[in-house]
Structure formats: structure tokens, C-alpha cells
gemmi code that builds the backbone of each chain (N, CA, C; Angstrom):
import gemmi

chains = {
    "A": [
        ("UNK", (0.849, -1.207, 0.000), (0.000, 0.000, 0.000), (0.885, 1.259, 0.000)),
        ("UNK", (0.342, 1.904, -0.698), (1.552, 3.264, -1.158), (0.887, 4.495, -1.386)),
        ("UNK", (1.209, 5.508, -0.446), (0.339, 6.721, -0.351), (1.190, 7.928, -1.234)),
        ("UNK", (0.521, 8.551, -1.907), (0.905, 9.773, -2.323), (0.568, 11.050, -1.640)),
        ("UNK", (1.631, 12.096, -0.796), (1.426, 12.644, 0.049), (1.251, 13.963, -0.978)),
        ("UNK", (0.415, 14.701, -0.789), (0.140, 16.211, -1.506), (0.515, 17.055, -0.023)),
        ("UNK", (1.373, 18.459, -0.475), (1.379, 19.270, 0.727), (1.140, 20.489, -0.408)),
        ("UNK", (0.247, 21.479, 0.161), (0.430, 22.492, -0.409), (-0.014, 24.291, 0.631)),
        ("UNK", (1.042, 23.900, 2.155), (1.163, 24.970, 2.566), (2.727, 25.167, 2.847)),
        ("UNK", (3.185, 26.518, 3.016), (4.218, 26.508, 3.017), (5.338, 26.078, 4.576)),
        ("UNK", (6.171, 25.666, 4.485), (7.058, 24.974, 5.545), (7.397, 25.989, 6.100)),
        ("UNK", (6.979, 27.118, 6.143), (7.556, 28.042, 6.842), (6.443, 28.462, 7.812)),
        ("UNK", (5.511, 28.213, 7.651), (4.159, 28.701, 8.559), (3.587, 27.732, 9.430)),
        ("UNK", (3.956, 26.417, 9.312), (3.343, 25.584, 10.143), (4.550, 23.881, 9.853)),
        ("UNK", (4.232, 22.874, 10.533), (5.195, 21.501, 10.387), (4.433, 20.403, 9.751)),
        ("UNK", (3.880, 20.953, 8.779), (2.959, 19.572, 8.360), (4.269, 18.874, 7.977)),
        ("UNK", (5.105, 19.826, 6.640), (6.292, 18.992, 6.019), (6.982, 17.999, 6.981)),
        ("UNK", (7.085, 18.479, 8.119), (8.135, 17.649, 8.859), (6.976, 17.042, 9.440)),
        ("UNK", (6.132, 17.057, 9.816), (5.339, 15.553, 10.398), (4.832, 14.521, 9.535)),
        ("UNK", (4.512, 15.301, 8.283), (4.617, 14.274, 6.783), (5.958, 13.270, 6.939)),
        ("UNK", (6.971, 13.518, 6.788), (8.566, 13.513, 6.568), (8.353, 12.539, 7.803)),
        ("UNK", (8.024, 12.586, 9.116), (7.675, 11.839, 9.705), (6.850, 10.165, 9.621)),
        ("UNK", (6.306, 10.290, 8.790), (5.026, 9.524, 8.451), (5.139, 8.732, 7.145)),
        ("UNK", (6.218, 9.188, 6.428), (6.407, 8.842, 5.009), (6.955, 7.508, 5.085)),
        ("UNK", (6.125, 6.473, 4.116), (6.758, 5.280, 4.208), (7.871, 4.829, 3.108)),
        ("UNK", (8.554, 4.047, 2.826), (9.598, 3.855, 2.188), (9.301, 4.068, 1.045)),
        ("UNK", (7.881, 3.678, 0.354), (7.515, 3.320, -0.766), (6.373, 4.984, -1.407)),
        ("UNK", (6.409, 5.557, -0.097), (5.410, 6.489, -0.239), (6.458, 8.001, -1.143)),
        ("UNK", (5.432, 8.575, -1.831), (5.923, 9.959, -2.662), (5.327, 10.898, -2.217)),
        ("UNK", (6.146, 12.187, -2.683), (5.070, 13.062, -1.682), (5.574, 14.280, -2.945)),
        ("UNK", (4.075, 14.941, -3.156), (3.974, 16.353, -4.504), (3.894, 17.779, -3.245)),
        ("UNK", (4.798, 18.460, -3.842), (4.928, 19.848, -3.235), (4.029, 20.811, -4.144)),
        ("UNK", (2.839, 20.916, -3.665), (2.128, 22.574, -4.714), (2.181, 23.742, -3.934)),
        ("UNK", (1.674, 24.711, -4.684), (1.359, 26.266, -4.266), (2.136, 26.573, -2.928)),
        ("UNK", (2.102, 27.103, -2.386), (3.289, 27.203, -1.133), (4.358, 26.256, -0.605)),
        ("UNK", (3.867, 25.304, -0.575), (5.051, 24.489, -0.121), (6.223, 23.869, -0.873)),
        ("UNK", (6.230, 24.890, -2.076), (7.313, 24.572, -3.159), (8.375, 25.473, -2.733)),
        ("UNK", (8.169, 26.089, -1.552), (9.009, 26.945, -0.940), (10.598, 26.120, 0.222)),
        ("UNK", (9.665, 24.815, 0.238), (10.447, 23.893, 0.929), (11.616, 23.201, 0.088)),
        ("UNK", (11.541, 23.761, -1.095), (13.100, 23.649, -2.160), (14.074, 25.138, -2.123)),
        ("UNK", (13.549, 26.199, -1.620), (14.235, 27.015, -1.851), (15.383, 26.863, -1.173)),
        ("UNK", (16.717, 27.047, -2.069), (18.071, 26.686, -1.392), (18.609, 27.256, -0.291)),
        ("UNK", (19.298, 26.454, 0.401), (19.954, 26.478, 1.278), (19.134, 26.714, 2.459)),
        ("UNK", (17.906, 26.436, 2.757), (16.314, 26.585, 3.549), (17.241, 25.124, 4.720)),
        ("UNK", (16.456, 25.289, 6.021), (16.096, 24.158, 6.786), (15.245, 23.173, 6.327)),
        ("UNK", (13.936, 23.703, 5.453), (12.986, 22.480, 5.074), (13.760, 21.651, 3.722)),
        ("UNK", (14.437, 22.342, 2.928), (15.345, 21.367, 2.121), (16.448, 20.499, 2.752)),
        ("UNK", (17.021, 20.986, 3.866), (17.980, 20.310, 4.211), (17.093, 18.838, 4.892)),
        ("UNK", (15.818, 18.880, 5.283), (15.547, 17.776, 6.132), (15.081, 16.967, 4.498)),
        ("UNK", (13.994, 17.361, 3.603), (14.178, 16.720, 2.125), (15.628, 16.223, 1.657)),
        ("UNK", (16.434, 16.558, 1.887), (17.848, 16.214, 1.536), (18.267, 14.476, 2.267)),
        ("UNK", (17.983, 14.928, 3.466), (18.432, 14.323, 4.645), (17.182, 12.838, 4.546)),
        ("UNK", (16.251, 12.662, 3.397), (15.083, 12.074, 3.552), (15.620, 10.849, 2.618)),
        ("UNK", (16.648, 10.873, 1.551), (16.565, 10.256, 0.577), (15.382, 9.764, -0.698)),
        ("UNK", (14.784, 10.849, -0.954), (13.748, 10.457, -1.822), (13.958, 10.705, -2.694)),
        ("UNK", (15.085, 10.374, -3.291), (15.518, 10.328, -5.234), (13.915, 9.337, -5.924)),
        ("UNK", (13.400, 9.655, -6.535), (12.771, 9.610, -7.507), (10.883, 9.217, -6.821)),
        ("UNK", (11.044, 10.143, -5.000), (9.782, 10.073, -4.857), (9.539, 11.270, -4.712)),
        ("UNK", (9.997, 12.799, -4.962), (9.665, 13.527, -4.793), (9.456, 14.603, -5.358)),
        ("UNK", (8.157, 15.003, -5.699), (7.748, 15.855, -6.912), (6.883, 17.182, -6.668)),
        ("UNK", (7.322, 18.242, -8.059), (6.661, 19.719, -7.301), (6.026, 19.830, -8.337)),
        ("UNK", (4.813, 20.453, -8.301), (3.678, 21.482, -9.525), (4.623, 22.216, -10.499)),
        ("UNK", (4.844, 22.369, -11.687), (5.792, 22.845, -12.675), (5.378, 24.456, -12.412)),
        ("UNK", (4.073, 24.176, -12.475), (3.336, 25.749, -12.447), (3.908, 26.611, -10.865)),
        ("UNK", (3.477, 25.868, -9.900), (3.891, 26.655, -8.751), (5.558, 27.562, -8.864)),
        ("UNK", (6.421, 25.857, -9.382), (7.516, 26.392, -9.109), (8.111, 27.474, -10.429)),
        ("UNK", (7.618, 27.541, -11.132), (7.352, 29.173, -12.205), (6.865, 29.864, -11.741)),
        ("UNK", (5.792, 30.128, -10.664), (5.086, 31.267, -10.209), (5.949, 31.848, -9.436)),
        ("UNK", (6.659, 31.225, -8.692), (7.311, 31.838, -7.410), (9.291, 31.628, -7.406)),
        ("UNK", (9.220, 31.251, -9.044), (11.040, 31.742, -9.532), (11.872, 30.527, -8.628)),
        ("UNK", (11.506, 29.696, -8.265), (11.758, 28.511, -7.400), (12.416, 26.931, -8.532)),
        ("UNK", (13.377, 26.637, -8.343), (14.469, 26.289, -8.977), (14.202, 24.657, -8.287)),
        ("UNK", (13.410, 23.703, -9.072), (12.644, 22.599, -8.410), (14.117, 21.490, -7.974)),
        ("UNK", (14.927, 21.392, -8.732), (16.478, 21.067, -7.855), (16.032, 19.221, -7.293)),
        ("UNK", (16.111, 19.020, -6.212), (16.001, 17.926, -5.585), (14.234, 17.486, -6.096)),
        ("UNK", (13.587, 17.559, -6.516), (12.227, 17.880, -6.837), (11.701, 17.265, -8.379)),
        ("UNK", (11.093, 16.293, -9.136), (10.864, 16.047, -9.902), (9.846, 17.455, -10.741)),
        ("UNK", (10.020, 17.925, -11.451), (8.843, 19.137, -11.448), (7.901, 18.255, -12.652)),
        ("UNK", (6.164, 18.595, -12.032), (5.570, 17.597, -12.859), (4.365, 19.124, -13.446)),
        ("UNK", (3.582, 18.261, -14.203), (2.599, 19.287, -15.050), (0.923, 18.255, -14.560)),
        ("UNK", (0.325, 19.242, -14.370), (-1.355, 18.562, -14.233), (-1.343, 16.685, -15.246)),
        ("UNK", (-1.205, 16.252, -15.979), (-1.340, 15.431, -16.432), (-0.410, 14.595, -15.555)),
        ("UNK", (0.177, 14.470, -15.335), (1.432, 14.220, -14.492), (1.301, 13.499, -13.179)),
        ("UNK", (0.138, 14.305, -12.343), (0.020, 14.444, -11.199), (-1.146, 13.613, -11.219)),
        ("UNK", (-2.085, 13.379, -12.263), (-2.954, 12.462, -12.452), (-2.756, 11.641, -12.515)),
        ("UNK", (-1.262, 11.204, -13.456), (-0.671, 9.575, -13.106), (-0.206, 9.305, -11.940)),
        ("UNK", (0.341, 10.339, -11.402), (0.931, 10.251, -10.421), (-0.079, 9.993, -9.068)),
        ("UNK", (-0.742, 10.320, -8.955), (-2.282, 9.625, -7.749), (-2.969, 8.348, -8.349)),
        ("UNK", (-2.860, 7.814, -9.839), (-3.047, 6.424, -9.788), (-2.274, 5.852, -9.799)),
        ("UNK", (-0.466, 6.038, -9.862), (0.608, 5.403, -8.869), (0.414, 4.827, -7.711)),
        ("UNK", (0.101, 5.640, -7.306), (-0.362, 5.411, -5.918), (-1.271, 4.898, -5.383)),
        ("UNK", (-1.548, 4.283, -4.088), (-2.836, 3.562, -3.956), (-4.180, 4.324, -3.128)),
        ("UNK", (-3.392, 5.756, -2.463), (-4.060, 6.744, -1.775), (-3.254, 7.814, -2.038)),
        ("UNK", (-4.205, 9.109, -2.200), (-3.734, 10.323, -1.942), (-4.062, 10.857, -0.849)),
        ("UNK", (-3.037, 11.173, -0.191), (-3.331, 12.343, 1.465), (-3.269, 13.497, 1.130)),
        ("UNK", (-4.117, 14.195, 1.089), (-3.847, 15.854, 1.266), (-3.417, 16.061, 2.519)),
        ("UNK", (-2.170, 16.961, 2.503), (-2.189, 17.441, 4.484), (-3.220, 19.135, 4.120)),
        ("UNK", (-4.494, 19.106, 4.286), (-4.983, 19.927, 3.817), (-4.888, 21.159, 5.061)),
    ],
    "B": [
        ("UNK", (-10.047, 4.764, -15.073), (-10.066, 4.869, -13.730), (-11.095, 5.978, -12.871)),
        ("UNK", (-11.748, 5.679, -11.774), (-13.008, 7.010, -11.278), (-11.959, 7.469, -10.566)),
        ("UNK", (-12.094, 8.976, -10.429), (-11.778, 10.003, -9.600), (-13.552, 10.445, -8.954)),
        ("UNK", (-13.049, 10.629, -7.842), (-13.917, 11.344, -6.834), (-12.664, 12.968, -6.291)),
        ("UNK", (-13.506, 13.834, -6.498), (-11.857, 14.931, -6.048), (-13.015, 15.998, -5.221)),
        ("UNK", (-12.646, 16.175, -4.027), (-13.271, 17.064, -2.771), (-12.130, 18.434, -3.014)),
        ("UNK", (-13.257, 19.291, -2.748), (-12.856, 20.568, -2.637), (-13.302, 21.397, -1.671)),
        ("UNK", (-11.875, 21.936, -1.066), (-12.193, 22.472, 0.720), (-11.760, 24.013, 0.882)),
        ("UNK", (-11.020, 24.357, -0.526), (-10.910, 25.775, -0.280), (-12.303, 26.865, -1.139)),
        ("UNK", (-12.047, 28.159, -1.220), (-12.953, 29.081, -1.744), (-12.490, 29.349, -3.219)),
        ("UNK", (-13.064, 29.717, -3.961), (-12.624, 29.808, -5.559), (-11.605, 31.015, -5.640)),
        ("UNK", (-10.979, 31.925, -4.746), (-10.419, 32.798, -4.827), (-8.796, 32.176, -4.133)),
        ("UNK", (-8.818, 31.313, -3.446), (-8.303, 30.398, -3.292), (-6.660, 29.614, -4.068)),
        ("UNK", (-5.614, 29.468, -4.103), (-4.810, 29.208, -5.323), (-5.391, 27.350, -5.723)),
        ("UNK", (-5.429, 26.519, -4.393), (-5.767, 24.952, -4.369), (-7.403, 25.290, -5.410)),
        ("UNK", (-7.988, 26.222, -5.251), (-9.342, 25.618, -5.898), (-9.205, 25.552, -7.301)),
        ("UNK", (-8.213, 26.426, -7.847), (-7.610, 26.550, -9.201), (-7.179, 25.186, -9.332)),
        ("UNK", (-6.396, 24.973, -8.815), (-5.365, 23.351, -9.092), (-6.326, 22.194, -9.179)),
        ("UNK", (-7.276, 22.673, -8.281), (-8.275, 21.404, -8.326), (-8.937, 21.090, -9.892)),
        ("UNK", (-9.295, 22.318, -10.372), (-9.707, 22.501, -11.600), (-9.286, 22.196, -12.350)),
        ("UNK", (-7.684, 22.500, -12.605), (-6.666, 22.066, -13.556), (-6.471, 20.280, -13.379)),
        ("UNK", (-6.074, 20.129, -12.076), (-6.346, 18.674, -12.047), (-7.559, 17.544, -12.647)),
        ("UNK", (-8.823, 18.542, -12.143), (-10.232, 17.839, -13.014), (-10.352, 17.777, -14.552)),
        ("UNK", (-9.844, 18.976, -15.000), (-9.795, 18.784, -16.612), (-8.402, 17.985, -17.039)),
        ("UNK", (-7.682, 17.858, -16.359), (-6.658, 17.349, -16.917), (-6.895, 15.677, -16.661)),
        ("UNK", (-7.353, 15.408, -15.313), (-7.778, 13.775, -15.445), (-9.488, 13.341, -16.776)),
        ("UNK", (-9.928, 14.098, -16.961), (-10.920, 14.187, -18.217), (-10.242, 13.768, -19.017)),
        ("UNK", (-9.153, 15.026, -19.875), (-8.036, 14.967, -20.956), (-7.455, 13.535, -20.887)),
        ("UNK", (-7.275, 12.861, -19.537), (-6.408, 11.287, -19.734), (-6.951, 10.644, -19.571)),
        ("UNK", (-8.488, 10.944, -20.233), (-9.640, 9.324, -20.259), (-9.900, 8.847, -19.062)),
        ("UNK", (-10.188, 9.674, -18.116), (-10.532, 9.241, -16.740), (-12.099, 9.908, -16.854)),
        ("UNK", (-12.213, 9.259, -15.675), (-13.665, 9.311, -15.265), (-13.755, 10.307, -13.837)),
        ("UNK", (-15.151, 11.338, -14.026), (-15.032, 11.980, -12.362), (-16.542, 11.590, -11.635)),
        ("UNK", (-15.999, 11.025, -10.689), (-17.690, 10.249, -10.572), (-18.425, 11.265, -9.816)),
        ("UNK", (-17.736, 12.161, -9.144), (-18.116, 13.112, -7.930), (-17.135, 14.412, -8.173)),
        ("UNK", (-17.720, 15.489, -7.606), (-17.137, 16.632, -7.040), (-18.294, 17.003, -5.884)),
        ("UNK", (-17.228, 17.176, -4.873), (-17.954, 17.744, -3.799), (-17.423, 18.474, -2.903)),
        ("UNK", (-18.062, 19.955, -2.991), (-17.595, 20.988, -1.814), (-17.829, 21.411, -0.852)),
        ("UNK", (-17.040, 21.335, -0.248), (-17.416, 21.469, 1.458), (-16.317, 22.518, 1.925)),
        ("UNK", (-16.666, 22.830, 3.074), (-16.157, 24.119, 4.114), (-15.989, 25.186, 3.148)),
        ("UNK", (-15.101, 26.014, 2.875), (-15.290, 27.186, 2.295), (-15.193, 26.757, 1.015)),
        ("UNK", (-15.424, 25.596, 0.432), (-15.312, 25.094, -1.071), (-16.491, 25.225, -1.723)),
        ("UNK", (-17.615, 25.589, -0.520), (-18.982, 26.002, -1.233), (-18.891, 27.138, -1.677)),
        ("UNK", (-18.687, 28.320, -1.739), (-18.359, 29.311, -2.058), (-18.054, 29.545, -3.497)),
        ("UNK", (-17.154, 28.357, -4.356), (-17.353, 28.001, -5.488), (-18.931, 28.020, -6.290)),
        ("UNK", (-19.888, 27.409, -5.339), (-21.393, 27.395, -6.220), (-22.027, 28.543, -5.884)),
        ("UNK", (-21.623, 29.658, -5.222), (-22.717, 30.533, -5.465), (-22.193, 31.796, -6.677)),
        ("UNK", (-23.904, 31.845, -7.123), (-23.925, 32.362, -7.996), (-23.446, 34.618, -8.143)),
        ("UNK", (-23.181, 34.710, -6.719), (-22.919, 36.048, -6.432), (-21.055, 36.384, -6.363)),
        ("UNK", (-20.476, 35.421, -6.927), (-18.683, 35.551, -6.824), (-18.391, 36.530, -7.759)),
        ("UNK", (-18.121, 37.953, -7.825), (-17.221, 38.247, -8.636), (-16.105, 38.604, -8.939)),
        ("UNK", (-15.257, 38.128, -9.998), (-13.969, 38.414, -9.826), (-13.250, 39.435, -10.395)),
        ("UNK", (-12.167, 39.970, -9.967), (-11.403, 41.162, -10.288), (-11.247, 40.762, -12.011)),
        ("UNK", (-11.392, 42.047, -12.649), (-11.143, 41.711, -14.131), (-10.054, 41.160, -14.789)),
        ("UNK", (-8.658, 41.004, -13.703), (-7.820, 40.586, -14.431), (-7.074, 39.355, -13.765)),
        ("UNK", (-8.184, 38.772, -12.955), (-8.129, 37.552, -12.235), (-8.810, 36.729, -13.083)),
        ("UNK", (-8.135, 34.841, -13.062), (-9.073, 33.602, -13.891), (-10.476, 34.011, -12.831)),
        ("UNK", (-11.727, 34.069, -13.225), (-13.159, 33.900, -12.432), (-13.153, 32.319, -12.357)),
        ("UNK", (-12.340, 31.902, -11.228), (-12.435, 30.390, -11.207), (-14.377, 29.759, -10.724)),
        ("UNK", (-14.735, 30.517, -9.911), (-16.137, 30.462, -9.882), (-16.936, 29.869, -10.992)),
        ("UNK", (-16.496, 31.040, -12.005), (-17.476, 30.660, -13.358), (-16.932, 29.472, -14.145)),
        ("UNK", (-15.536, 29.230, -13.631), (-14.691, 28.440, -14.841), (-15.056, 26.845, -14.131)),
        ("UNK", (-15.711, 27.029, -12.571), (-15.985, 25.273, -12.521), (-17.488, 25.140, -12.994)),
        ("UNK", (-18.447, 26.437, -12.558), (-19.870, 26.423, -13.133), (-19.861, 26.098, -14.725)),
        ("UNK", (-19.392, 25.973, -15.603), (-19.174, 26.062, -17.169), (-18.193, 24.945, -17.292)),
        ("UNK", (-17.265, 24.491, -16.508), (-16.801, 23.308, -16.658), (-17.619, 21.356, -16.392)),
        ("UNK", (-18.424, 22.174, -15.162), (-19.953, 21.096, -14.605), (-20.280, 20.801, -15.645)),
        ("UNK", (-21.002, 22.414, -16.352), (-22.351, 21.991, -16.586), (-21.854, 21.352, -18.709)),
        ("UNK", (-20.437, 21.547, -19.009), (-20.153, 21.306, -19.793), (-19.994, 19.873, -19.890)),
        ("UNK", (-19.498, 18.938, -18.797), (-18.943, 17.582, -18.792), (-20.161, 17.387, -18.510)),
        ("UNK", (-21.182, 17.731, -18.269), (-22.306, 16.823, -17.209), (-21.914, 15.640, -15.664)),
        ("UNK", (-21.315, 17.033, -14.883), (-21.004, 16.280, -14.158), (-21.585, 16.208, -12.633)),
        ("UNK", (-21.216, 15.269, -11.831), (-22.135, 15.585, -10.468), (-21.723, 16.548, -9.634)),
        ("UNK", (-21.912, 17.597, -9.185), (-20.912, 18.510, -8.544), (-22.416, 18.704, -6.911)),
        ("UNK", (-21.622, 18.120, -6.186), (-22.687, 17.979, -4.453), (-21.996, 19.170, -4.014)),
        ("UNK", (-22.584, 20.318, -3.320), (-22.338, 20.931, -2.579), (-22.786, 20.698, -0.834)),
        ("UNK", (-21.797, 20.630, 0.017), (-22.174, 20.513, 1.299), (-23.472, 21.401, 1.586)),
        ("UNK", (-24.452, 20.607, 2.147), (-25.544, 21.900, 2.675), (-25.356, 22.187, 3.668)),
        ("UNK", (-24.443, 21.721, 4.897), (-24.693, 22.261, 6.230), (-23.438, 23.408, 5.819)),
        ("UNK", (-22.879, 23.263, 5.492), (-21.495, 24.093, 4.755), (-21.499, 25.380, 4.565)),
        ("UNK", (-22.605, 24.961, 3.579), (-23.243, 25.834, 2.597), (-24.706, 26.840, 3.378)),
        ("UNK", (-25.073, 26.430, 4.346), (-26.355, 27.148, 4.468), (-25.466, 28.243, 6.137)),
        ("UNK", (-24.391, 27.705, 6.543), (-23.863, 28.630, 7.322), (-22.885, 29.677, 6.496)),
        ("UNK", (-22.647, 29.599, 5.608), (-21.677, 30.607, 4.408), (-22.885, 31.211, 3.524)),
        ("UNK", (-23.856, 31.125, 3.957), (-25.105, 31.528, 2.912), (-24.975, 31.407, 1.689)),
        ("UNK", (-24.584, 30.082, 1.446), (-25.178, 29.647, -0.217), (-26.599, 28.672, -0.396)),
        ("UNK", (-27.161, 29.673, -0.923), (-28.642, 28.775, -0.601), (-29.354, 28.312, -1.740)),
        ("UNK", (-29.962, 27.233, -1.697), (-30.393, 27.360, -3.520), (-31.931, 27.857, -2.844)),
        ("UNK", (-33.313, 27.560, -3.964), (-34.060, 28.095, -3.963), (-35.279, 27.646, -2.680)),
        ("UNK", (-34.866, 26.447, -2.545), (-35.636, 25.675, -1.567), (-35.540, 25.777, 0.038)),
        ("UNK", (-34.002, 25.871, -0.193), (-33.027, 26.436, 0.983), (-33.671, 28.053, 1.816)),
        ("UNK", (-33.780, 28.763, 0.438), (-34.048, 30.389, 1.214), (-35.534, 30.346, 1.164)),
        ("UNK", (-36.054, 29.853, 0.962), (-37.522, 29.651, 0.744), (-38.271, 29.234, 2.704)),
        ("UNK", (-36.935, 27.918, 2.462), (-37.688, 27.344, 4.362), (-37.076, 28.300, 5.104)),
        ("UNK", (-36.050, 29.406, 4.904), (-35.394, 29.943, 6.268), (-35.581, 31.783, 6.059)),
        ("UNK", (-36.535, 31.953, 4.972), (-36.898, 32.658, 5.180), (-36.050, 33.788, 4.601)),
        ("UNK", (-35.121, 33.052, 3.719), (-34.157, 34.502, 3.197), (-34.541, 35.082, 1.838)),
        ("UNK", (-33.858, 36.428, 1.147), (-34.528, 37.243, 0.468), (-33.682, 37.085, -1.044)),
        ("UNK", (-32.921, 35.658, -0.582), (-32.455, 35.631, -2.292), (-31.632, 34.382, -2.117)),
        ("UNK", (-31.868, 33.226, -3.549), (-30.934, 32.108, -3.645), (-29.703, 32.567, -4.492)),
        ("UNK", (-28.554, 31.604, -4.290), (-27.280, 31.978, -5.429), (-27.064, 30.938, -5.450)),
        ("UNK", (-27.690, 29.709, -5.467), (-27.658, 28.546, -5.575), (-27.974, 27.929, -6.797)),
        ("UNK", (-27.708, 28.116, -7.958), (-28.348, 27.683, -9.199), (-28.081, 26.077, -9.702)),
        ("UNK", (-28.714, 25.939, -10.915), (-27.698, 24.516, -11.265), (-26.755, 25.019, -12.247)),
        ("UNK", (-25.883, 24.392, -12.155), (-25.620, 22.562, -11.630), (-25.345, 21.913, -10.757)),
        ("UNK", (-25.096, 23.111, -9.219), (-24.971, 22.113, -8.551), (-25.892, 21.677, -7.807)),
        ("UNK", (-25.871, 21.096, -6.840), (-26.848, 20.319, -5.598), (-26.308, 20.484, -4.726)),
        ("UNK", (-27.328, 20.438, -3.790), (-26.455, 20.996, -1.931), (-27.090, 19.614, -2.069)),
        ("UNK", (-26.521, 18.526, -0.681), (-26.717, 17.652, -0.404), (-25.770, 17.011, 0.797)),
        ("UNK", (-25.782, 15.762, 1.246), (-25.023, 16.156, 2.744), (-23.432, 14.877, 2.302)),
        ("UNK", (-23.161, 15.094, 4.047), (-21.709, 14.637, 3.620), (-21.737, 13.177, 3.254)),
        ("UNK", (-22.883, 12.577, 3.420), (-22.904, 11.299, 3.219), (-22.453, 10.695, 1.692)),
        ("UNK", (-22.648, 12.135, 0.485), (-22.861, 12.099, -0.859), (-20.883, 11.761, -0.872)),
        ("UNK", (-20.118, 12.452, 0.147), (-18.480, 12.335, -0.028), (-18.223, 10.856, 0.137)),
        ("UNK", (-18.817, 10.411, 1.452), (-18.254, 8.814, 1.800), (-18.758, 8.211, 0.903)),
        ("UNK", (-19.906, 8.065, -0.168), (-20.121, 7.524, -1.091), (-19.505, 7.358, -2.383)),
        ("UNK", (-19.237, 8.232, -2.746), (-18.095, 9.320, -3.475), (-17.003, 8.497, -3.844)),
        ("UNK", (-16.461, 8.296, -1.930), (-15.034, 7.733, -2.006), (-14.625, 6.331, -2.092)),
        ("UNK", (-16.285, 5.288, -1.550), (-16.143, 4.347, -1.744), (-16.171, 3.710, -3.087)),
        ("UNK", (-16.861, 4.581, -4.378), (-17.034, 4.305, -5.780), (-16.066, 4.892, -6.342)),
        ("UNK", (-15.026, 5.499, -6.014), (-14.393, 5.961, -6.911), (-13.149, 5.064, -6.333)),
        ("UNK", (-11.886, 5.411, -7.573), (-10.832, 4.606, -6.918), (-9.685, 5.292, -6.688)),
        ("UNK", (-9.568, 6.591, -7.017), (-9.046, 7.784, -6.495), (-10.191, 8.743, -5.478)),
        ("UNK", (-9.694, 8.908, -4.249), (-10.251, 10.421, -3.576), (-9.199, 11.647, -3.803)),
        ("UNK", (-8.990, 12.674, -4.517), (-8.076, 13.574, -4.144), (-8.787, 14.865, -3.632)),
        ("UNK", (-8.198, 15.281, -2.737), (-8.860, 16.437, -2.027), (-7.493, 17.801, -1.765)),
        ("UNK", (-8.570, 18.738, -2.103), (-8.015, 20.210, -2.388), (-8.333, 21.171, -1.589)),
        ("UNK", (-7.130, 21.626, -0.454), (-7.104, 22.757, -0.006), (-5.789, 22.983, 0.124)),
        ("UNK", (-5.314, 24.348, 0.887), (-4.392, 25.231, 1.001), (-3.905, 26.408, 0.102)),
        ("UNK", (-3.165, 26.701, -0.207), (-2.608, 28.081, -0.241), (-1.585, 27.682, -1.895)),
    ],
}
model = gemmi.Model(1)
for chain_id, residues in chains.items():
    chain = gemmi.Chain(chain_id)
    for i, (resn, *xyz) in enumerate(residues, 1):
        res = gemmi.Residue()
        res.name, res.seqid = resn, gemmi.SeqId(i, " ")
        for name, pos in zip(("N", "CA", "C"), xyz):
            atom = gemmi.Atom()
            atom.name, atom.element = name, gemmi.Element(name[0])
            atom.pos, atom.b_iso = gemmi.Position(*pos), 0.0
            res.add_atom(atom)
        chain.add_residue(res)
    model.add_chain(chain)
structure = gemmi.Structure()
structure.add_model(model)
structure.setup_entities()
């Protein structure tokens, strides 16, 4: 069973990221939208714990967000709406941390 | 594959946009949406009194015209909805108020329409934040 984690507030206003990051199972991916694509901005605390997570090829951001806000997706798969649709039937659940 | 996709923010909202983009875009990949349903400030989406700044998307109008284009089920929470005063006609009629913005396509109806929702569909994705 394999959850796809959606976060889309920013890591700077509250700890969902890190109680997600908490919760994340080996197999689980997790999509960064609209604010919380802020948790790539370099040299940040919330990238260093993404760093520190090892999620080479589970971890993915909104293409759009990270163009809106000049954010350089880096450690971050950057995906597009079609994308994100495969990407939740990857998966066997989507969590919003709403 | 069914999508069921809940919506929890207000259409002014950045997530209620994404939700949108997400709904037409699982359409576009031959998916199915068996449900939309809004709840907490996601009702706010169905009333018919939203207007938007002229040089803002009117995401309001863009899910009303996206519904009623797919023919799709779009439930609006009524307990949600009747404390945010979105009322359809039946609604302001029993409580006595002096105007609905409740039009179709959607339906106020209760939360029971979500757990149903989620058990028929084989995706739930749900939309809020910032």
C-alpha cells in the first residue's frame, strides 16, 4: 500500500512537512504545490531535512507553482497537471495534508 | 479509472484553481469523475454572487461552465453551505431569506454524498491550502 502525500502549505508557517517527513513510508511519494514549493528554496532548513530524507525519484513539485514563485525545483521532480494524475493512480491513496 | 476529487478551499483560493486544472486534466487522460464535492469554504465556489477582479481567472465561473459542460455531479455541502449563505431556492424559501445563489448545476446535499463518493471511486483527491 503506497500513499501519495500532496502538501500544499508553506514549511515556513506551520510543520505539516516535517510531520509528513515523519510519516512517510519507504515506498510512499510526496507532490509539493502552491506554497510548499518553498520547501526547495536553497539552502532553507525544510530542504535540508528533504535532503536528509533520501527520496531520489519520490519527490515531486507542480511545474506551475515552481514558475510562479522563480523557485528552482532542484532535488524535486517538477511535474505538469497530467502528471500528477498519473501520479495519484501510482499510488494507492492520496493524502492531502490539507 | 473514477476520480472522486473534494474541494475544501474558496474559488479565490490558489488549491481551488489546481483542483480545476487537475479535473480537466484527469478528463483529458480518459478518466472518469464520478463526484465533485464541496465542502467548508469550497462552497463558495457554487454561489452564484462571486465576482472576480477583471484581471483575475473567475475560477467560480470556470468550474460552473466546466460542470455543466462535462455533465457532471458537482454535491455541494448543505450544512457548509447554508452557514456561508449559499442557498439554492428551496433552501431560502424554508429559512426565510430574500435571495438564492444557488443555481444549477450544482446540488447541496449532505456529507454522506463524499463517503459515497469515495467508496465508488478509486481515487479520492482532495483540495485545499494556499
Amino acid at each position: 500500500m503506497t500513499t501519495l502525500h500532496v502538501i500544499a502549505h508553506s514549511p515556513f508557517a506551520d510543520n505539516r512537512l516535517a510531520s509528513c517527513l515523519r510519516l512517510l513510508g519507504i515506498e510512499d511519494a510526496l507532490l509539493l504545490c502552491g506554497d510548499a514549493v518553498y520547501a526547495l528554496r536553497p539552502g532553507s532548513e525544510p530542504l535540508r531535512d528533504l535532503q536528509a530524507m533520501n527520496l531520489e525519484g519520490r519527490l515531486f513539485a507542480l511545474k506551475e507553482d515552481l514558475q510562479a514563485r522563480a523557485i528552482d525545483g532542484g532535488l524535486a521532480k517538477a511535474v505538469d497537471y497530467p502528471a500528477f494524475v498519473e501520479l495519484s493512480l501510482h499510488h494507492d491513496k492520496v493524502n492531502s495534508w490539507l | 479509472m473514477k476520480f472522486a476529487i473534494a474541494v475544501f478551499s474558496p474559488p479565490h483560493a490558489p488549491s481551488s484553481r489546481r483542483a480545476l486544472r487537475f479535473a480537466e486534466a484527469a478528463l483529458a487522460g480518459g478518466h472518469e469523475i464520478s463526484r465533485l464535492f464541496f465542502y467548508q469554504d469550497g462552497v463558495h465556489s457554487a454561489s452564484a454572487n462571486v465576482v472576480a477582479p477583471q484581471d483575475e481567472l473567475d475560477v467560480a465561473a470556470r468550474w460552473r461552465a466546466f460542470i455543466s459542460e462535462q455533465g457532471l455531479d458537482a454535491v455541494v455541502c448543505i450544512a457548509a453551505a447554508l452557514r456561508r449563505g449559499v442557498l439554492d431556492d428551496e433552501e431560502s424559501r424554508r429559512y426565510q431569506r430574500p435571495a438564492a445563489n444557488l443555481p444549477a448545476p450544482w446540488a447541496l446535499s449532505g456529507l454522506g454524498q463524499l463517503h459515497e463518493a469515495a467508496q465508488l471511486a478509486d481515487r479520492l483527491v482532495c483540495f485545499g491550502g494556499d
